[in-house]
C-alpha positions, 0 to 999 in steps of 0.5 A: 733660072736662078736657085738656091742651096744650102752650104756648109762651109767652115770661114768667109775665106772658103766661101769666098773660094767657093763663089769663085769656082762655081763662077767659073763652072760651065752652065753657071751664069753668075754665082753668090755665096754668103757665108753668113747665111750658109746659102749659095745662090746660082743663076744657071744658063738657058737651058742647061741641066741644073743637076748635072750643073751642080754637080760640076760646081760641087766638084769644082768647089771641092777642088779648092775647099775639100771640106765644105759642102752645098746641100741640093 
């Protein structure tokens, strides 16, 4: 299943930073964000549990950019 969220992120060099952790989150297939367009869109493994899922990316992406923010 693939979705889409709302980010807030300050440059293209945090988003890019965003992309890379949720990439490595368990559940998460592949990950895009664009930091022109404030979106992150997640493709998640079969049968996973996309809130919980985002959860883990919103950590993991906290870890390296602590102001920035994914809207869900």
């Amino acid at each position: 299943m693939k979705k889409s969220y709302k980010i807030e992120v300050d440059c293209p060099n945090c988003a890019a930073k965003m992309e890379v952790a949720a990439k490595k989150t368990e559940g998460v297939v592949d990950a895009v964000v664009s930091f022109i367009t404030l979106k992150m869109k997640v493709e998640f493994a079969e049968g996973v549990d996309e809130r919980a899922t985002m959860e883990l990316v919103r950590t993991n992406c906290k870890k390296v950019e602590s102001d920035c923010e994914i809207i869900f």
